[in-house]
C-alpha positions in Angstrom: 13.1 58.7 -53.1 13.2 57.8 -49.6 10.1 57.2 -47.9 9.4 57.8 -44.4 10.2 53.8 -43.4 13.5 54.1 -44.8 12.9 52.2 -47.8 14.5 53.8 -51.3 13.0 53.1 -54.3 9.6 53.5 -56.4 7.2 51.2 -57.8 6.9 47.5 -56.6 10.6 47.5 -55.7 11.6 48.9 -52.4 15.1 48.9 -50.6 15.7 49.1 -47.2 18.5 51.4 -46.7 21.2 51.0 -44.0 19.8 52.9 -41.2 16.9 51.3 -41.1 18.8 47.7 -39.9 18.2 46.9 -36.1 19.8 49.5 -34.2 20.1 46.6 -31.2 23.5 46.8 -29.5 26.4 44.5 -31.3 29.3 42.7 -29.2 32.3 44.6 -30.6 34.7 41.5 -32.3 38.0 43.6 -31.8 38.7 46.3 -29.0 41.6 47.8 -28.1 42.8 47.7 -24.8 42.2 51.3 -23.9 38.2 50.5 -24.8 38.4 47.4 -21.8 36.4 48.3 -19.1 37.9 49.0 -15.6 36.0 45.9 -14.3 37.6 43.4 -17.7 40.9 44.9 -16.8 41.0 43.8 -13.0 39.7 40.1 -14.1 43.0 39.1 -15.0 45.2 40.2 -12.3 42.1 38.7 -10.1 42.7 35.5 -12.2 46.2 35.8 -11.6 46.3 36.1 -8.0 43.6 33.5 -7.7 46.5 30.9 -9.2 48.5 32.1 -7.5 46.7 31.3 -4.0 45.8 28.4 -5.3 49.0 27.0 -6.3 50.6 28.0 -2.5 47.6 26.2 -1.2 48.5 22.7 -3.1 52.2 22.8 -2.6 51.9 24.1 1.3 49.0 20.3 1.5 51.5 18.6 -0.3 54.4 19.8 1.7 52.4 18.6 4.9 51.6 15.4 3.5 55.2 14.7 2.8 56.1 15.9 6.4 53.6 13.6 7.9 54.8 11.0 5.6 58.4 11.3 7.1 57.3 11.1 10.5 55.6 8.3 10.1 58.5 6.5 8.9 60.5 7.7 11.5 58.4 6.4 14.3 58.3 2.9 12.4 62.7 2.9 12.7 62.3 4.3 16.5 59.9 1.4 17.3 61.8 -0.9 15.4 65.3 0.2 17.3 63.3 0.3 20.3 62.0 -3.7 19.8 65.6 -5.0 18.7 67.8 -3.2 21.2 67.9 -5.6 23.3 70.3 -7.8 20.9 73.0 -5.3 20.7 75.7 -4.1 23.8 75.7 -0.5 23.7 78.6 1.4 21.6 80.0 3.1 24.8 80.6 -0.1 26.7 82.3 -1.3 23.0 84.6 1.7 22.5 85.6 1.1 26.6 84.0 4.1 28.0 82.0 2.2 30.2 
């Protein structure tokens, strides 16, 4: 007894039967990874490579930093040689070579 709405039934009661339910498109709550689209499959080794860039781009700063760190304190020892040298004779002339 189904009418043309897709209800089942006679009287006062009417059901709806199944293929009458909104036929809108559902998001799928499982897929298998042959159902992934070409486009979801290239996200992750996008994602991937993106950290990867990423993480050479921090250590390469951080390597800099450190280098420019070092320098720095090297130039502090040379001036600080420099200003004191004064107060010491020079090794050669100690060891007798001059």
């Amino acid at each position: 007894m189904a009418t043309s709405s897709g209800e089942i039934g006679s009287g006062s009661r009417s059901f709806r039967s199944f293929d009458s339910v909104d036929s809108t498109p559902k998001k799928a709550l499982f897929k298998s990874p042959t159902a992934l689209d070409e486009e979801q499959m290239i996200d992750p080794l996008l994602d991937k490579l993106q950290v990867e860039h990423d993480t050479e781009a921090c250590l390469k700063n951080t390597q800099k930093e450190l280098h420019e760190q070092r320098l720095e304190e090297l130039r502090k020892k040379l001036k600080w040689l420099e200003d004191t040298n004064w107060k010491y004779a020079p090794a050669e002339k100690l060891i007798g070579l001059e």
